[in-house]
C-alpha positions in Angstrom: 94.3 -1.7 20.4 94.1 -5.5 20.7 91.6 -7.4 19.4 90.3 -11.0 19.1 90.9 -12.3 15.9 89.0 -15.5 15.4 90.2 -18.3 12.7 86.8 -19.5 13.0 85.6 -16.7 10.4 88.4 -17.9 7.9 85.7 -20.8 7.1 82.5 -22.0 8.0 82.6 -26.0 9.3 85.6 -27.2 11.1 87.8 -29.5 8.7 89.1 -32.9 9.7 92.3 -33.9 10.3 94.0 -34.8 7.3 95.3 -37.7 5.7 99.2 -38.0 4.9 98.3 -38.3 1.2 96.6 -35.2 1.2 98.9 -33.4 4.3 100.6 -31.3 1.0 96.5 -29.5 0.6 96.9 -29.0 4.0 96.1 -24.8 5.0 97.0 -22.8 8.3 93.6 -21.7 8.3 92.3 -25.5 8.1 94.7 -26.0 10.9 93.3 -23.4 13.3 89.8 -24.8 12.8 90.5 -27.9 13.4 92.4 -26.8 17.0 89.8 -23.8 17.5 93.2 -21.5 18.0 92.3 -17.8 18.4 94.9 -15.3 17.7 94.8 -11.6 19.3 95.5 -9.8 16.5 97.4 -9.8 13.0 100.6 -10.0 14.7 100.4 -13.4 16.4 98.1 -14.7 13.3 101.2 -13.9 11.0 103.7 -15.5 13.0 101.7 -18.7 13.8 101.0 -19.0 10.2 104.5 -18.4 9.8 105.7 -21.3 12.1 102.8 -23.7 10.8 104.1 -23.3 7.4 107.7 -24.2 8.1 106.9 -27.3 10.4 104.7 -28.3 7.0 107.5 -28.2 5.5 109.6 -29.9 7.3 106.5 -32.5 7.5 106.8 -33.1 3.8 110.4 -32.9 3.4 111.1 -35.6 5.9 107.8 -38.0 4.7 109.6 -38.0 1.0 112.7 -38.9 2.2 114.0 -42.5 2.7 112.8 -42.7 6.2 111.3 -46.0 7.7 108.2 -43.5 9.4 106.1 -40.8 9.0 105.7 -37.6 10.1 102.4 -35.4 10.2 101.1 -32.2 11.8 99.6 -31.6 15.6 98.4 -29.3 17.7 101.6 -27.9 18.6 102.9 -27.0 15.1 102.3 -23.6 15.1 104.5 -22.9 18.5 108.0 -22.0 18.6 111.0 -24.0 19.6 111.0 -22.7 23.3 107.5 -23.3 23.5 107.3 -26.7 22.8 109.8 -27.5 25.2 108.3 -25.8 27.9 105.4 -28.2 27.2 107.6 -31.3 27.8 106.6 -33.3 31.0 110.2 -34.5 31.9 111.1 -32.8 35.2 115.0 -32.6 35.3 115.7 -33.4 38.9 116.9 -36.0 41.4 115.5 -39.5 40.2 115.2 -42.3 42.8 116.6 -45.4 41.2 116.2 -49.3 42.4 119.2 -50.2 43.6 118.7 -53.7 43.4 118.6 -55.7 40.1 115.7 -58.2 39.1 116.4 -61.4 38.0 114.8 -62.4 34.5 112.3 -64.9 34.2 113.6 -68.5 34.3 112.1 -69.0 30.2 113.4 -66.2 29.2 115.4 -66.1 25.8 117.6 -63.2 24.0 117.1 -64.3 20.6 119.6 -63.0 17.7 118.9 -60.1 15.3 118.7 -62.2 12.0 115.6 -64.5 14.0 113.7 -60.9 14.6 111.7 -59.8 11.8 112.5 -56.5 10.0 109.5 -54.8 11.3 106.7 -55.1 13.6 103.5 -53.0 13.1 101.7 -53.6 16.9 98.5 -52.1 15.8 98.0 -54.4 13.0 97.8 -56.8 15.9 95.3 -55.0 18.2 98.3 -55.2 20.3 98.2 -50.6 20.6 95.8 -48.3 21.2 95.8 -45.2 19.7 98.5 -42.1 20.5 97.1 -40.4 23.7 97.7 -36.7 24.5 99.1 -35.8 27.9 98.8 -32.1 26.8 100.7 -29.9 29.2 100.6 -32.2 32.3 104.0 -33.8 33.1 102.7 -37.2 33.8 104.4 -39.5 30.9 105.5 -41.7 33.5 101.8 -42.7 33.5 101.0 -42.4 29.8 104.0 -44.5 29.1 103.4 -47.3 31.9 99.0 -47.5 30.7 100.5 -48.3 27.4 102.4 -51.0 28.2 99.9 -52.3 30.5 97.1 -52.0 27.8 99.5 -54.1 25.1 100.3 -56.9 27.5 96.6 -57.1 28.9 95.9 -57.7 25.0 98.8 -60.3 24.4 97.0 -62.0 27.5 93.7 -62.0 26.6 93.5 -61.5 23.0 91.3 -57.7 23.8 92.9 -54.8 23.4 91.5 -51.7 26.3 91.7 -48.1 26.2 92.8 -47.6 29.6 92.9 -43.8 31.5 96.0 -42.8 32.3 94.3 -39.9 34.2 93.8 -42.7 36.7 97.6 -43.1 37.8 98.4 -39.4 37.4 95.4 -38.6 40.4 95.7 -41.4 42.6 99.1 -43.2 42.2 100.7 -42.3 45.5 104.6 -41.1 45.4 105.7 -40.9 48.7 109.3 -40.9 48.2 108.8 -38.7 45.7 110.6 -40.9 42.4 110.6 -38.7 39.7 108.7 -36.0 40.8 106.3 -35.6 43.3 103.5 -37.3 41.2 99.9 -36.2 38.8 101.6 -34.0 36.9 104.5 -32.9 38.3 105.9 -36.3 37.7 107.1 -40.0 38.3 108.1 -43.2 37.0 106.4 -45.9 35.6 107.3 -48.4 38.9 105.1 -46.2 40.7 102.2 -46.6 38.5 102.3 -50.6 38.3 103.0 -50.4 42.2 99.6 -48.8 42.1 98.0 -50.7 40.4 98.8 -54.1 41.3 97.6 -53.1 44.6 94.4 -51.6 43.2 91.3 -52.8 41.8 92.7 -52.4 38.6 92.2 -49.6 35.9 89.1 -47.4 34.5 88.7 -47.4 30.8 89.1 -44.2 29.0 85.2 -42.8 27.8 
């Protein structure tokens, strides 16, 4: 017989997300607290714990390597392969593209590689907000096209917003369908400026 098997009764307060220095203390069971995760019996509990402990792994493995970022754990590292990809938002599919180029602005200047600095950390600027979670909805096109209209609002105005993509997804019209058919199903990012150049603008995120 099935049963609910709650993580909750592994530990008493929920822990919080933990830092990259300490991601190696890191538990399964701190995990499913965190992401209230019930499991409906042993079975599922094992196997979870199972996948959580080799994405950890991985995690660690790749953060002590050589690499120029870091990695850490979210809410989908206890799913499998095939499940994270059904959670992608990309629709494979038809895309309507513009078939007419735009001309870049008149000031505009390609400068060389060696003029570039080696890195650029945006949120050290208050240029980026923080990583937003589209969850399972397909609507990057909006996530993506809020975050570049939040970073160029701020190199504007020197105030960084945190805008709601949710706005775009349910009320950016997509008549000819570009993308997707719109919300989460979805689109491209020319829809969403489209939308809201000709809108009152967007809602911040509460």
């Amino acid at each position: 017989m099935k049963f609910t098997f709650f993580a909750a009764l592994i530990a008493a307060a929920v822990q919080a997300k933990p830092l990259l220095s300490e991601l190696h203390k890191y538990t399964f069971e701190q995990f499913a607290q965190e992401h209230q995760l019930n499991f409906q019996n042993t079975e599922e509990y094992a196997m979870r714990h199972a996948l959580f402990e080799a994405e950890l792994k991985r995690v660690l493995a790749h953060n002590n390597s050589n690499a120029t970022w870091k990695e850490t754990i979210n809410s989908r590292s206890h799913l499998t392969a095939a499940e994270k990809k059904a959670s992608h938002g990309k629709k494979k599919g038809k895309i309507a593209r513009r078939e007419t180029q735009m001309d870049m602005p008149a000031d505009f200047e390609l400068k060389p590689l060696t003029q570039l600095p080696p890195s650029v950390d945006w949120r050290d600027s208050f240029i980026a907000t923080s990583v937003k979670d589209q969850g399972q909805c397909g609507s990057c096109w909006a996530f993506s096209a809020t975050a570049t209209l939040e970073s160029h609002a701020a190199l504007l105005t020197g105030q960084l917003f945190d805008l709601a993509p949710q706005q775009i997804a349910a009320c950016a019209p997509n008549p000819l369908e570009c993308g997707g058919s719109g919300n989460c199903n979805g689109g491209i990012s020319e829809v969403a400026y489209d939308y809201v150049a000709k809108s009152a603008g967007m809602m911040e995120e509460f």
